[in-house]
C-alpha positions in Angstrom: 18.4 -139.8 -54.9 15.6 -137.9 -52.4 18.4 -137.3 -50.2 20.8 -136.1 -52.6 18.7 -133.5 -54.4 18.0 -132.0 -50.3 21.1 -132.1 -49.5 21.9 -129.9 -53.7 18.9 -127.8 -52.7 20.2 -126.9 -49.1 23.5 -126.3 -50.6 22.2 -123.9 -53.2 20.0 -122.2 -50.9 23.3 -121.7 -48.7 25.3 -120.2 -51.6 22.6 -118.0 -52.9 22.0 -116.4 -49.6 25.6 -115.8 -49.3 26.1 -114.9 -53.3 23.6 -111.7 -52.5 22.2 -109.5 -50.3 19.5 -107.2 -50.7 20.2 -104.3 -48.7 17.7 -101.2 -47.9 19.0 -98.8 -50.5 21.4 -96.3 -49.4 21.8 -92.8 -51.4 24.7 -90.7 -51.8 25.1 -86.9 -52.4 27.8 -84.9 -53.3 29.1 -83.3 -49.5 32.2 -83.0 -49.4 34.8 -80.6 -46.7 38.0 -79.0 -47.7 41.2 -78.9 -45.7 44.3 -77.7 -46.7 44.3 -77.5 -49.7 42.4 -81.1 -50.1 39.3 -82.0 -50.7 37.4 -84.9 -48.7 34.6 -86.4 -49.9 32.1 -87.6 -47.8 28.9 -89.1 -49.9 27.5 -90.2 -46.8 27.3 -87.3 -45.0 23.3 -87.1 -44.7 23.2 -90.3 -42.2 24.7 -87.7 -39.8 20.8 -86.0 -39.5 20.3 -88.6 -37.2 16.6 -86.6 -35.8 15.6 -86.6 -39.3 12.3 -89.2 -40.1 14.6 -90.2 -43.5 17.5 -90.5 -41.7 15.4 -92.3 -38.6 13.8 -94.9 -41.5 16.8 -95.8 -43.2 17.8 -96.9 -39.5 14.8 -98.7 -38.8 15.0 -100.4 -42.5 18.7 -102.1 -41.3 18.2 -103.2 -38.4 15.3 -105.2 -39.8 16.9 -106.1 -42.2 19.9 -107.4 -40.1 17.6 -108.9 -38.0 15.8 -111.0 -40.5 19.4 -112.3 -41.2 20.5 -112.9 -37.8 17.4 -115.1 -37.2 18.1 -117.5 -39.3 21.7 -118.8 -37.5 21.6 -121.6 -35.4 23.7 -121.3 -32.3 22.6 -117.7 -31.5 19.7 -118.0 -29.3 21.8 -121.4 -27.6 24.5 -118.9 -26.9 21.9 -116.8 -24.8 20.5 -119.3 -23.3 24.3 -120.6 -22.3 25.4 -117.2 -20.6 22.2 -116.8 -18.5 22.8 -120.6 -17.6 26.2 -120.0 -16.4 25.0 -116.6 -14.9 23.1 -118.7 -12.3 25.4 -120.4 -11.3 27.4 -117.7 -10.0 27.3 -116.1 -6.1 25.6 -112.8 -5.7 28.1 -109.8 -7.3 28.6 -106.9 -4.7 30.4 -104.0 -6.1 30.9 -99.8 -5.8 30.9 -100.3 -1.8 31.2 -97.1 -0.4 31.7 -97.0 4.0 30.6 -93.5 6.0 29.6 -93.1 9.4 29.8 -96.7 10.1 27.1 -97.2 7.2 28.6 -99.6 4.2 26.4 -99.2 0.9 26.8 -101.2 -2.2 25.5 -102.3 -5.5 24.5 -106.2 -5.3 23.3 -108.8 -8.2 21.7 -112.0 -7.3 22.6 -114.6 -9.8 20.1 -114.6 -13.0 19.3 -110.3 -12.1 19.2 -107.9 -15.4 21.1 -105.0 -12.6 22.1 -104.7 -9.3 20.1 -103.0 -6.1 21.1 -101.1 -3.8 21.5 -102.2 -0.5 23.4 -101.1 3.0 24.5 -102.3 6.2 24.9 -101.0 9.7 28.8 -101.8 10.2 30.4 -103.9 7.8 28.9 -107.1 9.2 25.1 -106.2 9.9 22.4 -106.9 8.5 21.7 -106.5 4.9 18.8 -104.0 3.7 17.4 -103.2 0.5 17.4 -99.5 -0.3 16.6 -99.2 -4.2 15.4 -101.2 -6.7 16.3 -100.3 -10.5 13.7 -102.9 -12.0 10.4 -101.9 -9.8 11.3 -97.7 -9.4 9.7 -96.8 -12.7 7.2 -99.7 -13.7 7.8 -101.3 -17.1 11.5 -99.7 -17.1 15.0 -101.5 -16.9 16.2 -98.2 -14.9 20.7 -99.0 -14.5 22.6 -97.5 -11.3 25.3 -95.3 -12.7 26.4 -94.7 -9.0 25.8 -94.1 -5.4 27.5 -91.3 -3.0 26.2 -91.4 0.7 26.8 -88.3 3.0 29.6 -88.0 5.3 26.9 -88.8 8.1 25.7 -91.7 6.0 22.2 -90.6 6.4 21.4 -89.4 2.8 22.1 -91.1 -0.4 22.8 -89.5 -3.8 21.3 -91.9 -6.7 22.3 -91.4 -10.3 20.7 -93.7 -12.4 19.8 -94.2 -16.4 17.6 -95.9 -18.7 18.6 -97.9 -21.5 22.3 -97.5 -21.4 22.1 -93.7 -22.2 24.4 -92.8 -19.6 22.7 -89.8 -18.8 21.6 -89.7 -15.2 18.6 -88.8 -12.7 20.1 -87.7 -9.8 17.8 -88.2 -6.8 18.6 -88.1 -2.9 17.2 -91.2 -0.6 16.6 -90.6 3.4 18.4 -94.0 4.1 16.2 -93.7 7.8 13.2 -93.8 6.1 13.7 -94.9 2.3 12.3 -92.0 0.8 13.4 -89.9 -2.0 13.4 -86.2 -0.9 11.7 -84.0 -3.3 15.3 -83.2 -5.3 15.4 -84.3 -8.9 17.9 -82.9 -10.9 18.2 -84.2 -14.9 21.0 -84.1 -16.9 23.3 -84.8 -14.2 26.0 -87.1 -12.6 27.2 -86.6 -9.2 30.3 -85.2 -7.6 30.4 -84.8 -4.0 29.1 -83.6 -0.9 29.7 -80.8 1.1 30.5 -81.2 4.9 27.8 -79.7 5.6 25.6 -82.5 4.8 22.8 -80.7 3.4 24.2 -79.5 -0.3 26.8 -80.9 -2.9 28.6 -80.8 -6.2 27.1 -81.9 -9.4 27.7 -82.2 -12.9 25.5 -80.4 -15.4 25.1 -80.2 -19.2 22.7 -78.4 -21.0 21.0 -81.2 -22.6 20.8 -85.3 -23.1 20.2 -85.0 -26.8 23.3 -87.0 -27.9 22.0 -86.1 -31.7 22.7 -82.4 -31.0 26.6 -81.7 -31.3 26.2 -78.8 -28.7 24.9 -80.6 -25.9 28.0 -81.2 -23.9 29.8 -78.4 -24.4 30.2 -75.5 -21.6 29.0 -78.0 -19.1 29.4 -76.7 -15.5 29.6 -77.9 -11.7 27.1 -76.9 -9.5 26.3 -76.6 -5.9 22.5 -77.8 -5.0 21.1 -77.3 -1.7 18.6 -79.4 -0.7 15.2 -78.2 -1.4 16.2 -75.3 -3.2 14.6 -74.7 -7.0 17.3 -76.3 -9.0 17.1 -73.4 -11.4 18.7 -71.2 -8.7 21.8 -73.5 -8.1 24.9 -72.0 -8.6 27.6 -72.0 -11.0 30.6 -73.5 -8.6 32.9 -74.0 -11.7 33.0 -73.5 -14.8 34.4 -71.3 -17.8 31.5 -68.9 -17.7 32.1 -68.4 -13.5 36.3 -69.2 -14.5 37.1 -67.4 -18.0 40.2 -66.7 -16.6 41.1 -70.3 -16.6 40.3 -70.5 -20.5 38.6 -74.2 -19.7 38.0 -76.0 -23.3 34.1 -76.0 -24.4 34.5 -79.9 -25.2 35.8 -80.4 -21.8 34.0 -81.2 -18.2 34.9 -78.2 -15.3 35.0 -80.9 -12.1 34.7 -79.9 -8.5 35.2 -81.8 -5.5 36.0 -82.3 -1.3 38.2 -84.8 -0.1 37.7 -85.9 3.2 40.8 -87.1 3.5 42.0 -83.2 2.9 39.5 -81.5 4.5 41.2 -78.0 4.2 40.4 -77.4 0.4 38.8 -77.7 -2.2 39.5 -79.4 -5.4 38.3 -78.8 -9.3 39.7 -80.1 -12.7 39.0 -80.4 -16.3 37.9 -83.9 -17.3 39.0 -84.9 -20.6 40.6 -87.9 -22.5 44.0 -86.5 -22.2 46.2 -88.6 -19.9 47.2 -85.5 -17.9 45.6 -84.2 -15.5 44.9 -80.3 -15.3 43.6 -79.7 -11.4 43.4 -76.7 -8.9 42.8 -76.0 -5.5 42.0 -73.5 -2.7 41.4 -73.1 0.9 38.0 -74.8 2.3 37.4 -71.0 3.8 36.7 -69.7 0.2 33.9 -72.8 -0.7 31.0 -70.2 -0.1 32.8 -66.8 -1.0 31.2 -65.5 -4.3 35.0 -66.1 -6.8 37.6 -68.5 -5.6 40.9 -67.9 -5.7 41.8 -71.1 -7.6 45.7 -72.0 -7.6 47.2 -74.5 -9.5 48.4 -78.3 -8.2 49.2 -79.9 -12.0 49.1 -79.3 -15.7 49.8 -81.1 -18.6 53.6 -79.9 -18.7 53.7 -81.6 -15.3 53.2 -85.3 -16.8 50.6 -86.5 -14.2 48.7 -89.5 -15.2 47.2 -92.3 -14.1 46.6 -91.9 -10.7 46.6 -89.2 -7.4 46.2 -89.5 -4.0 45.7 -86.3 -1.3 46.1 -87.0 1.9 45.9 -84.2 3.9 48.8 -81.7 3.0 50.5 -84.7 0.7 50.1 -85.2 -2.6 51.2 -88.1 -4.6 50.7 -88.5 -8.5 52.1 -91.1 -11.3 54.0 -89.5 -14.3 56.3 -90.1 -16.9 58.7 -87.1 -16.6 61.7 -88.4 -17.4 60.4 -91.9 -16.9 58.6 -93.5 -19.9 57.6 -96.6 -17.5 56.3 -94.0 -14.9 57.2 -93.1 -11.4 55.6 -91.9 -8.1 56.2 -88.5 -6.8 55.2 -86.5 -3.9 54.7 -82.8 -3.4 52.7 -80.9 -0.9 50.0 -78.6 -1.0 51.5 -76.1 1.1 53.8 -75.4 -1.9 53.5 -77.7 -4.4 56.2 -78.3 -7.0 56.4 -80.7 -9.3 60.2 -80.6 -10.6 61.3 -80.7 -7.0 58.9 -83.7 -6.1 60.2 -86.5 -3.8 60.5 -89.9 -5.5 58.6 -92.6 -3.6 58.5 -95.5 -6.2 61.4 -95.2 -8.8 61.1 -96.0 -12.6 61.0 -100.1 -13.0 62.7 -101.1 -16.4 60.9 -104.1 -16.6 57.4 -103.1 -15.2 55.3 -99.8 -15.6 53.3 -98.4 -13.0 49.6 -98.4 -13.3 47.8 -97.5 -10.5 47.6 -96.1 -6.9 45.6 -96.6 -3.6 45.1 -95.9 -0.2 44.1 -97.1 3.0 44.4 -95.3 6.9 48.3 -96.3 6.8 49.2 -97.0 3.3 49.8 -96.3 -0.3 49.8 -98.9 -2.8 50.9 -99.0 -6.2 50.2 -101.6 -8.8 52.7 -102.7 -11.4 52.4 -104.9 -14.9 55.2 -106.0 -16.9 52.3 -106.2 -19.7 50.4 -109.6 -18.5 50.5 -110.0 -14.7 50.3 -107.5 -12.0 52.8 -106.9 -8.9 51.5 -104.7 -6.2 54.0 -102.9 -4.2 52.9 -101.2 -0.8 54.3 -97.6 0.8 54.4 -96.9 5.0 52.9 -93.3 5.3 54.7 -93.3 8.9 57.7 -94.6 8.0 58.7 -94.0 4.5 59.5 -97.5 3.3 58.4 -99.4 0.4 57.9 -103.5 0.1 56.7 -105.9 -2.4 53.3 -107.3 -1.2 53.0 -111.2 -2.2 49.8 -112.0 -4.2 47.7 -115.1 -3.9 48.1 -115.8 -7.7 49.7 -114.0 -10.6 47.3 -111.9 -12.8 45.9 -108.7 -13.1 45.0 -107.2 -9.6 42.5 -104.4 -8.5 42.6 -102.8 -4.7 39.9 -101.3 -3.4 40.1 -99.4 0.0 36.6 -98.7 0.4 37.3 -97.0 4.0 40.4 -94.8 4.4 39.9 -95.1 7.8 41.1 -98.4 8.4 44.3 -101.2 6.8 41.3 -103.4 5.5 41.0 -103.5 2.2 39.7 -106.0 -0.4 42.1 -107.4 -3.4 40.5 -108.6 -6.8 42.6 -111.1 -8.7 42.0 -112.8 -12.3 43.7 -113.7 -15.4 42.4 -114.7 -19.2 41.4 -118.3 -17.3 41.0 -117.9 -14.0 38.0 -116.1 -13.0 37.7 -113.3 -10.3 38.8 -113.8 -7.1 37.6 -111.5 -4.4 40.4 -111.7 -1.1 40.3 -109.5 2.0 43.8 -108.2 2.8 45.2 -107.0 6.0 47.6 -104.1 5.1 49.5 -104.5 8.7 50.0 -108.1 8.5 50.0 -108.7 4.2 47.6 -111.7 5.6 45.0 -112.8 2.1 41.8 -114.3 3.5 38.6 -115.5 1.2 36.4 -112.3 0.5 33.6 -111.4 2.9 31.5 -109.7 0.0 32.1 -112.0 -3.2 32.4 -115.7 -3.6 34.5 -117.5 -6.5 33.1 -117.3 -9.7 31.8 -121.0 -10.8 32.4 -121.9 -14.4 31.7 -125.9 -15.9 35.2 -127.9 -15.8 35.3 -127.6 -19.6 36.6 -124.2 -18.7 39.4 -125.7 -17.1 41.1 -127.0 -20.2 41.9 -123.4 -21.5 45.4 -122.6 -21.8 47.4 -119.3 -22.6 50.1 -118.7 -24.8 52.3 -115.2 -24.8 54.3 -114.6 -27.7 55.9 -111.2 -29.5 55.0 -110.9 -32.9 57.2 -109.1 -35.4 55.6 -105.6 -36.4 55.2 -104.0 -40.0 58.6 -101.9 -38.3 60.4 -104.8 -36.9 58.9 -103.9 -33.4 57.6 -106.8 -31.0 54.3 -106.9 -30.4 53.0 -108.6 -27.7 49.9 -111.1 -28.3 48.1 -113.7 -26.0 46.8 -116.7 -27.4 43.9 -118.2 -25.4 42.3 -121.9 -26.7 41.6 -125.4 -25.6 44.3 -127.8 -24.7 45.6 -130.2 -27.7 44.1 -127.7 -30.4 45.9 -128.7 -33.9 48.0 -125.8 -35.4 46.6 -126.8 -39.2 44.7 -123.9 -39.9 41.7 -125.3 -39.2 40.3 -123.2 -36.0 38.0 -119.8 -36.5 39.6 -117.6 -34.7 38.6 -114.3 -33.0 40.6 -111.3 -32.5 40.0 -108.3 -30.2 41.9 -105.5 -29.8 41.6 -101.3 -28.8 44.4 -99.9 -29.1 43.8 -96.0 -27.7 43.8 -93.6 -24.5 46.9 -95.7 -23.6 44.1 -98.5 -22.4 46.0 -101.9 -21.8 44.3 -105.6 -22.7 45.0 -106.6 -19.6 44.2 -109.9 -18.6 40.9 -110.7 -17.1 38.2 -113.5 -17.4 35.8 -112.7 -20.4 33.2 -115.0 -20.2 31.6 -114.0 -23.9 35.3 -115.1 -25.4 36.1 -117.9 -23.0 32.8 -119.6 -23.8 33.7 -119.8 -27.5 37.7 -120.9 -26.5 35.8 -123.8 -25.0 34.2 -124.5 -28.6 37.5 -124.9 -29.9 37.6 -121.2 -30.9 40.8 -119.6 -30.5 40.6 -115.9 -28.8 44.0 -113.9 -29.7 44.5 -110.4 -27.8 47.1 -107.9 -29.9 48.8 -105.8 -27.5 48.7 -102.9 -30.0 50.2 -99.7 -29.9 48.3 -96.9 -28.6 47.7 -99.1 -25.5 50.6 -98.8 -22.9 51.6 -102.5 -22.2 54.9 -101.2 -22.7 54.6 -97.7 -20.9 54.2 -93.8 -22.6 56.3 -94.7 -25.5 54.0 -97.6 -26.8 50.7 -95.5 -26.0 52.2 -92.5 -28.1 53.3 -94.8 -30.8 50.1 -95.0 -31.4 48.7 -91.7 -30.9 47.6 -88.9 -33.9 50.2 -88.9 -36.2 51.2 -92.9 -35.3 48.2 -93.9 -35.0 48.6 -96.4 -38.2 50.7 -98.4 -35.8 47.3 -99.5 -33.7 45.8 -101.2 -36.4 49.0 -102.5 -38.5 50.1 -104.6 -34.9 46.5 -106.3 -35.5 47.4 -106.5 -38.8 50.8 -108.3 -38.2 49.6 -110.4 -35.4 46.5 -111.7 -37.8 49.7 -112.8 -40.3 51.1 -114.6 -37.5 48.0 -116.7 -36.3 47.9 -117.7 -39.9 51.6 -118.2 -40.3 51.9 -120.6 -37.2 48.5 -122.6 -38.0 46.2 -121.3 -35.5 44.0 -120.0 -38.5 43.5 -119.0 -42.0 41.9 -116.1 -43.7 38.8 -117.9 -43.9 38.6 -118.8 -40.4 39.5 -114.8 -38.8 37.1 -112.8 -37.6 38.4 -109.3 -36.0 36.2 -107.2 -33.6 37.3 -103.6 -32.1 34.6 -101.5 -29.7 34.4 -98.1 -29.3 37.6 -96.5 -30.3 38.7 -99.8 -31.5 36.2 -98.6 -34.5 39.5 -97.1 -36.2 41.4 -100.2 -35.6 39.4 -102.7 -37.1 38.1 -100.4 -39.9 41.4 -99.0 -40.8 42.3 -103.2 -40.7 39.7 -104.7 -42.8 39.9 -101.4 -45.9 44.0 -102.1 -45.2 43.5 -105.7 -45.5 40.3 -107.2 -46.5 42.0 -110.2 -47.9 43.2 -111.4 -44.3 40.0 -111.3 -42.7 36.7 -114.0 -42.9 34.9 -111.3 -40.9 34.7 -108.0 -38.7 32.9 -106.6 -35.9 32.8 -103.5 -35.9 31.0 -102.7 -32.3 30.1 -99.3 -31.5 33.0 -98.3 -33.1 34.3 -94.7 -34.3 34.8 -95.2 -37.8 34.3 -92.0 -39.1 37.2 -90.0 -37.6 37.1 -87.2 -39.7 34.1 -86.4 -38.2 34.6 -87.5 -34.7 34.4 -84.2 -33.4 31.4 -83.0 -35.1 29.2 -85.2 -32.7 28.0 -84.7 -29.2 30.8 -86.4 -27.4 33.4 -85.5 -29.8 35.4 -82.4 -28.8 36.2 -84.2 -25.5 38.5 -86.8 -27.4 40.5 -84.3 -29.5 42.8 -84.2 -27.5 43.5 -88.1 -28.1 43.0 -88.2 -32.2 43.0 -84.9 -33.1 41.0 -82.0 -34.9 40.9 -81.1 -38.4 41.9 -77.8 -37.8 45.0 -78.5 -37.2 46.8 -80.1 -41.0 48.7 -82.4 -39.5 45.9 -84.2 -37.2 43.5 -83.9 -40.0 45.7 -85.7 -42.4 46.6 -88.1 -39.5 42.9 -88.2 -39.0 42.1 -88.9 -42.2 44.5 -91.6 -42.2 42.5 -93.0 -38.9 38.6 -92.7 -41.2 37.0 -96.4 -42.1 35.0 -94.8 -44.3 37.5 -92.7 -46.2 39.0 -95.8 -47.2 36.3 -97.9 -48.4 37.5 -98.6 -52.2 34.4 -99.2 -54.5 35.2 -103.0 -56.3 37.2 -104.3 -53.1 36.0 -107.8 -52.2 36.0 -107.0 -47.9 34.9 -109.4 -45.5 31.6 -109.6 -44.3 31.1 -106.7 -41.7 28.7 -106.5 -38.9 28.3 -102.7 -37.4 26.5 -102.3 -34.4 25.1 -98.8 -33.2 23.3 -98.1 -29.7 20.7 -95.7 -30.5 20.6 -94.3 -27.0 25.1 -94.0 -27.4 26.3 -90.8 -25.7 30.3 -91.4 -26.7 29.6 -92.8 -30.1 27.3 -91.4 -32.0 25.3 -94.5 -34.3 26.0 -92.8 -37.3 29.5 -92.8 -36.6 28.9 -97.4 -37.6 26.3 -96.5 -39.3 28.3 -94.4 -42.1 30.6 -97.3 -42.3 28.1 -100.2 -42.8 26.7 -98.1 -45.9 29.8 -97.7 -47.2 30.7 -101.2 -47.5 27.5 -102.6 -48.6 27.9 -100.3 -51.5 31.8 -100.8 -52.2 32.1 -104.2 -51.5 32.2 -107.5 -54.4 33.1 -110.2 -51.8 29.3 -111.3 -52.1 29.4 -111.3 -48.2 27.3 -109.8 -45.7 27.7 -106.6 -44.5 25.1 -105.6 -41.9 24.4 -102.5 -39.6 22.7 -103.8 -36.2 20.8 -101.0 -33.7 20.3 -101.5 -30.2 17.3 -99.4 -29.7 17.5 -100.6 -25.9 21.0 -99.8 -25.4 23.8 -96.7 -25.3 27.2 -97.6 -25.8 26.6 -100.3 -22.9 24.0 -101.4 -20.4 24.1 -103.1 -17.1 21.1 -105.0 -18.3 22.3 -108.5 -19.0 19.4 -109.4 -21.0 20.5 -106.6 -23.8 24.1 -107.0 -23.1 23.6 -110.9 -24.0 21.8 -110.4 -26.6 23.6 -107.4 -28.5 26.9 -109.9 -27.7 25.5 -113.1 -29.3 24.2 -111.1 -32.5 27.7 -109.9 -32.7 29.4 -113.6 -32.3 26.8 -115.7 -34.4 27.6 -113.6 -37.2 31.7 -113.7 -36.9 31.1 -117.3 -36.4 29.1 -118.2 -39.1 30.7 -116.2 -41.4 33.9 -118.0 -40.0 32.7 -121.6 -40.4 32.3 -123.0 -37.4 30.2 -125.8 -37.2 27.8 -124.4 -34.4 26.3 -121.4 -35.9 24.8 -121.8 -39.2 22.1 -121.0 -41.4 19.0 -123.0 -39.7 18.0 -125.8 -42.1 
């Protein structure tokens, strides 16, 4: 009878925790915008004061009160402890290698390391030395490396680096001879490139790092430093205010650059999300004359996407003119001309072209037929293009980390095969083991995951492709919690890669299932603009239709789905759960842009208008509208249970952008579920720092699991 009445008690205990939440109280107000003709309410709109001490406490008050929740599962702290387990076990990572002057300098992270240091070598094979150390620099900061850029002469080093995931860098320049810093410090800044001269270079600048204030990116500016001149002096190199006859967008970054590999000009840009690119260029000769007579080498009308290479007069650029799986074309920069451009790689019906590369001798382009990569090689010298045979199908990344020479390394992975690092001779098409990165090492129980690609039927009849990852013998009953991930934006493809966050819940009989939504380009342009503005309800009705399908075919059941979308994957899976709360147990909402109404209204906003839209416009607005998470919360809707999670430090999306959502649905929603609004007060949008990263990640997957059922990650008794 003892045992009975515990085992009643621990039952009720579970249901009442679950039959009601006590959230901080949230107000609302009356703000509201009018477009068109139509009113928008917005009753949230005061989060948005993000530097305000009420706004800052109501905040504070959630992520307590999340935490206090999130405490309580079992499983959490065991999934931790798990990754950092398996983290040791892996070789050293070296990454961002960058060769000059005979000097290699990389980025390397010893098993069980938070970030990388920075170390170099004399030659390729000499002997390892420790330049800079992120964790000791600053004492008592987790400082990240956002990149390195050594001088032609490989004698100086440019260091960007950040604290706390913000993203916004320090850019200071190390005497590799001697390991000091010189006396140059510039802040806000990221780095561009150097001049030949080996004394001065290109920067990025922005007028502030206050990601609450909506102006702080906006007429940014490249500028040329000299070393040990008063920053304050540097001068304008590019920009609108030094340009206005190029009309460059406020939201938009003016970007300057050499190319050693074209060392007769100079090259500048506007950085934005759109797809194609916008560049100029003009004689080396005219780098220190007072205007420079910029000429064009692309716009948007010209398609280019992707990828470009310059090699001294050559130019050679992916696009989809006239070819919706792309092409390669060539043009030079003694005249160049788009419409007249050579074609070195044809449009594939079967494949789409993703990327290019280059080494002393050849270009390289990289194909995908959605899942697995082919890579296809072009002979600068003689014209001729041939199919380069891969160790292993997958996804494949080339890096040519010295243009110099035909020796290049080749990355390979797949959703259960974990990276493989190869050196490649581009002469002889000869794969050897890696000389920088060993096999990743993962327990045999990793060995028992198996794929599955399949084409889902779409709310339009269109197939949409979805990969099924899981254990070997899994029962198709509906009894497995399943999560789902998916983007869906920029024309970004899930490509296949080893993600040890979902593979280590596959291997708890958890089954991971990737969408191949529109508004990726798995299936070239045409899919990435079928989900794009004014389609853009295609992105998250493919998640939609490919949840039905797990559930049809037994892989799961409502109760057992959890979805999770990042970033811009914010409109997917909150435009998925207010479309269809009934198919969902639960819903991360990571990071995510769920307010797209007012998307541009934040720091990092009128950058991406050119992807969603503006609500200028009344056909993006209404298509933005259509897009807004919180615009379609429905008071009385019984919605899954909903975890948001916000990086206070987040330069690309903003943390009242989840925040707004997470109130929205704690008000609206009868489910009697949990609805929480998580704040990484350590973090930006991401961090290198595995100890936050791990952390933020097994919050994020307690939750969906518990909330999911499974057996491993329940209230603590």
């Amino acid at each position: 009878m003892k045992k009975l009445i515990t085992i009643l008690l621990a039952v009720i205990s579970f249901q009442s925790l679950n039959a009601q939440y006590h959230y901080p109280p949230t107000k609302t107000d009356n703000s509201s915008d009018t477009y068109f003709g139509i009113t928008y309410h917005d009753p949230y709109r005061w989060l948005e004061h993000i530097e305000t001490p009420e706004v800052e406490t109501w905040f504070k008050q959630q992520a307590n009160y999340t935490d206090s929740i999130l405490n309580t599962l079992n499983g959490r702290d065991a999934l931790i402890k798990e990754w950092k387990e398996l983290d040791k076990l892996q070789p050293a990572a070296i990454g961002r290698l960058r060769y000059k002057n005979g000097r290699l300098f990389y980025l390397k992270t010893m098993p069980g390391e938070n970030v990388g240091k920075i170390y170099f070598r004399q030659g390729v094979n000499g002997k390892e030395q420790l330049l800079f150390n992120p964790l000791t620099y600053i004492p008592g900061k987790t400082l990240s490396v956002q990149s390195i850029s050594p001088s032609y002469d490989g004698k100086k080093l440019a260091i960007a680096y950040a604290n706390q995931g913000a993203e916004v860098s320090v850019l200071k320049i190390m005497d590799v001879d001697t390991r000091q810093f010189l006396k140059d410090s510039l802040y806000p800044a990221s780095f561009n490139s150097w001049a030949y001269d080996n004394n001065s270079f290109l920067y990025g600048w922005i007028k502030s790092d206050d990601n609450k204030d909506p102006t702080s990116r906006l007429n940014s500016k490249t500028k040329l430093h000299i070393l040990g001149a008063d920053v304050n002096s540097d001068k304008d190199f590019f920009s609108n205010a030094s340009y206005p006859e190029l009309n460059i967008d406020p939201g938009n970054y003016p970007d300057a650059s050499l190319n050693e590999d074209s060392k007769n000009y100079i090259f500048s840009g506007e950085g934005s999300v759109q797809n194609e690119m916008k560049l100029y260029y003009a004689p080396i000769s005219e780098f220190t004359a007072p205007h420079i007579n910029w000429k064009v080498l692309a716009m948007p009308s010209d398609k280019i996407v992707r990828g470009i290479v310059i090699k001294n007069d050559d130019v050679y650029a992916i696009t989809y003119n006239n070819a919706k799986n792309y092409k390669v074309m060539a043009t030079s920069l003694k005249h160049p001309d788009w419409n007249n451009a050579t074609t070195i790689a044809a449009e594939q019906t079967d494949k789409t072209a993703e990327a290019i590369a280059y080494c002393k001798d050849y270009m390289f382009i990289t194909y995908s037929d959605g899942i697995n990569n082919t890579l296809l090689k072009y002979n600068f010298n003689t014209k001729k293009t041939t199919e380069v045979k891969l160790p292993f199908s997958g996804t494949m990344y080339i890096a040519c980390y010295n243009t110099k020479s035909n020796n290049c390394l080749v990355y390979l992975t797949s959703w259960n095969k974990p990276f493989t690092e190869f050196d490649y001779n581009a002469v002889t098409d000869a794969f050897t083991p890696g000389s920088f990165n060993k096999p990743e090492i993962y327990p045999a129980a990793y060995q028992n995951l198996v794929t599955e690609e399949v084409q889902v039927k779409g709310h339009d009849g269109v197939m949409i492709p979805l990969s099924i990852i899981h254990n070997k013998g899994i029962k198709l009953d509906g009894s497995n919690v399943c999560l789902m991930d998916s983007y869906g934006a920029y024309g970004y493809s899930m490509v296949p890669y080893f993600d040890l966050f979902n593979n280590s819940l596959a291997v708890k009989n958890v089954v991971i299932a990737i969408p191949h939504v529109r508004g990726g380009s798995e299936k070239g342009e045409s899919w990435y603009k079928a989900g794009f503005k004014t389609t853009k309800h295609n992105t998250w009705q493919d998640f939609i239709s490919c949840a039905e399908y797990l559930i049809e075919k037994g892989y799961t059941s409502p109760q057992k789905i959890a979805g999770t979308g990042t970033s811009a994957g914010g409109i997917l899976i909150s435009r998925a759960i207010t479309t269809r709360p009934d198919l969902f147990a639960a819903a991360i909402c990571n990071v995510g842009c769920a307010n797209a109404m007012r998307l541009e209204f934040s720091s990092n906003g009128p950058v991406n208008i050119p992807e969603f839209g503006t609500v200028k416009d009344s056909i993006e607005c209404r298509a933005l509208f259509e897009m807004d998470g919180v615009q379609h919360v429905v008071a009385g809707t019984k919605y899954p249970a909903v975890i948001c999670v916000a990086g206070w430090n987040d330069p690309r999306v903003i943390a009242w952008q989840p925040g707004k959502f997470a109130a929205a649905v704690q008000n609206a929603s009868t489910a009697g579920k949990p609805v929480l609004l998580k704040i990484n007060y350590d973090n930006g949008h991401f961090t290198e720092d595995k100890n936050v990263t791990f952390a933020n990640f097994a919050d994020q997957y307690a939750f969906a699991m518990w909330q999911c059922g499974h057996p491993d990650f329940q209230i603590k008794k």
